[in-house]
C-alpha positions as CSV (number, residue, x, y, z in Angstrom):
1,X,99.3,106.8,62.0
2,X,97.5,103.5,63.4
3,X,96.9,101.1,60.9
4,X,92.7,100.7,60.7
5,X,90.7,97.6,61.4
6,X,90.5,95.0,59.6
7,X,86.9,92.7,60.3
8,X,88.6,90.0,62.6
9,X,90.7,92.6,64.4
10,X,87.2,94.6,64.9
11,X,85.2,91.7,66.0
12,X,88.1,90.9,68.8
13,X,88.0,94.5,69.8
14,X,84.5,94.2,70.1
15,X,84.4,91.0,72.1
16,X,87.0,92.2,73.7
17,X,85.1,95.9,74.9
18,X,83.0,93.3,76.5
19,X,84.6,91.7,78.3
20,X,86.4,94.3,80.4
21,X,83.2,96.3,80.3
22,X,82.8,96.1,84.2
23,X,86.1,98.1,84.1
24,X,86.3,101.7,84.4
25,X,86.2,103.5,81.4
26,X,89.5,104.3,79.4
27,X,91.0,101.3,81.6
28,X,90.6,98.0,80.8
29,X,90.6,95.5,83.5
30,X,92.0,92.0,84.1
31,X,89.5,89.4,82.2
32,X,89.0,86.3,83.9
33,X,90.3,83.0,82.9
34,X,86.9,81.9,80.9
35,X,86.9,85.5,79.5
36,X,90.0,84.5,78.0
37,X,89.3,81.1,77.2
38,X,86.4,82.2,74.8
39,X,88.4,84.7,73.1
40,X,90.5,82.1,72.2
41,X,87.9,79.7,70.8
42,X,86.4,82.9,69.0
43,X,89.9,82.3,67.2
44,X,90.2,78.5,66.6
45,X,86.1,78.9,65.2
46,X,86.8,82.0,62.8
47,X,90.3,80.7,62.0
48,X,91.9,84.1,63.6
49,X,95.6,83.8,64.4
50,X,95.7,86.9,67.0
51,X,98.6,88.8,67.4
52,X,98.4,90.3,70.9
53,X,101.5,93.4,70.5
54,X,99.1,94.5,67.5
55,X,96.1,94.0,69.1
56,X,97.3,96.2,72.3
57,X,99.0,98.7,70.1
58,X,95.4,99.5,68.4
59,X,94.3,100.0,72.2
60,X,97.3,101.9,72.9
61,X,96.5,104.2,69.8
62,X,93.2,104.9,71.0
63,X,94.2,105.6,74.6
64,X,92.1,102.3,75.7
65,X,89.0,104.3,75.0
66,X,86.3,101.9,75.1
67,X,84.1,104.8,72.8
68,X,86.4,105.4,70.4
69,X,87.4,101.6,70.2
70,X,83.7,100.5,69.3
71,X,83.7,103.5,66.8
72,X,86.3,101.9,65.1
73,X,85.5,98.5,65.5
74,X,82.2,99.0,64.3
75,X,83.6,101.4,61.6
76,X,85.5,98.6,59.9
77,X,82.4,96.6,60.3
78,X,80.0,98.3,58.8
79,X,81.8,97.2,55.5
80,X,81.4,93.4,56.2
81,X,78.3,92.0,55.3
82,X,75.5,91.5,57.1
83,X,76.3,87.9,58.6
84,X,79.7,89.0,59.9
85,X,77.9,91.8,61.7
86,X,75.3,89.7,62.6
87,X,77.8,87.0,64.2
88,X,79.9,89.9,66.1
89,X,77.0,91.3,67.8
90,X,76.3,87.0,68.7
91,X,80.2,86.5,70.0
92,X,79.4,89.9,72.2
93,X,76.4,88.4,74.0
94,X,78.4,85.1,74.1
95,X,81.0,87.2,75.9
96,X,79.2,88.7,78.0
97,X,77.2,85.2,79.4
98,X,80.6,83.7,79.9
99,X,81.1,84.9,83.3
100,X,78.4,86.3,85.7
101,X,79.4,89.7,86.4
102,X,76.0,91.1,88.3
103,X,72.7,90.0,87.3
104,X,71.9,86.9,88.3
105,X,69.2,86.3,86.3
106,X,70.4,86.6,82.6
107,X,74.5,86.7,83.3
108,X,75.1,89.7,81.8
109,X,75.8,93.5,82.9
110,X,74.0,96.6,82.4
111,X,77.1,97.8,80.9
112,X,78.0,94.9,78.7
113,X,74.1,95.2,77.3
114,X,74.6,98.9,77.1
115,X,78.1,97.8,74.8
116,X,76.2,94.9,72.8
117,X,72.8,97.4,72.3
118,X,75.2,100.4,70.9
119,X,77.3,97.9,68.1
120,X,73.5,96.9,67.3
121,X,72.3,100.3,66.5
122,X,76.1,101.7,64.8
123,X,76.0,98.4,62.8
124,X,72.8,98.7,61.5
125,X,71.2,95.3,62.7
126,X,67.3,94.7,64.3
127,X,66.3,93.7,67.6
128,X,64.8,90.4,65.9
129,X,69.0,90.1,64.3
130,X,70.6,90.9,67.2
131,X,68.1,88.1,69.3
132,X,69.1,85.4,66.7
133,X,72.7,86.4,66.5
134,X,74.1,84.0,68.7
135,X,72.6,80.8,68.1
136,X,74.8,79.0,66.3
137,X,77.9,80.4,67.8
138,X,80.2,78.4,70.4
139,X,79.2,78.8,73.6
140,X,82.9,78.5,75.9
């Protein structure tokens, strides 16, 4: 049995689920160098020492289902308080602004807003939350 989420290990998977978003479902692609770069100063911020063969054996367990990664991501979440959900909806958008993917305009994809939009509604946040969430995050 896969062990379950824990809140850093959700909010990665989250970020994460963003940032191979443009990727075909069930298969995530390759992220790109600043991709990577800001999951890594997601963990220097939050003090999260990532341990990648645990973090792909979670995906492995779920067959790299994006769906039933973000049900258990946000899952483990909804346990956290309201800041921590709060700041993993913020590090999404972050994600998703860090490289430009197809809109020209606001930097993010239809289905990276489609990923932030869902963790906002199963985490139980507001449209005025999710707008603030970001602010005082890092942005690269």
């Amino acid at each position: 049995m896969a062990q379950e989420m824990y809140k850093h290990d959700a909010l990665l998977h989250l970020v994460w689920c963003v940032a191979t978003g443009d990727g075909l479902p069930g298969n995530d692609k390759m992220v790109t160098p600043e991709e990577n770069s800001f999951i890594n100063t997601i963990n220097r911020t939050e003090g999260i020492e990532m341990n990648w063969d645990d973090f792909t054996a979670k995906r492995v367990s779920l067959q790299y289902d994006r769906e039933r990664i973000i049900d258990e991501a946000c899952k483990a979440l909804r346990g956290c308080g309201k800041e921590w959900r709060i700041k993993a909806i913020g590090y999404m958008q972050r994600m998703a602004w860090v490289s430009q993917e197809d809109d020209l305009n606001n930097n993010m994809s239809d289905k990276e807003w489609k990923l932030v939009l869902r963790a906002q509604r199963e985490l139980g946040l507001t449209d005025e939350e999710r707008k603030n969430s970001y602010q005082s995050l890092p942005k690269k």
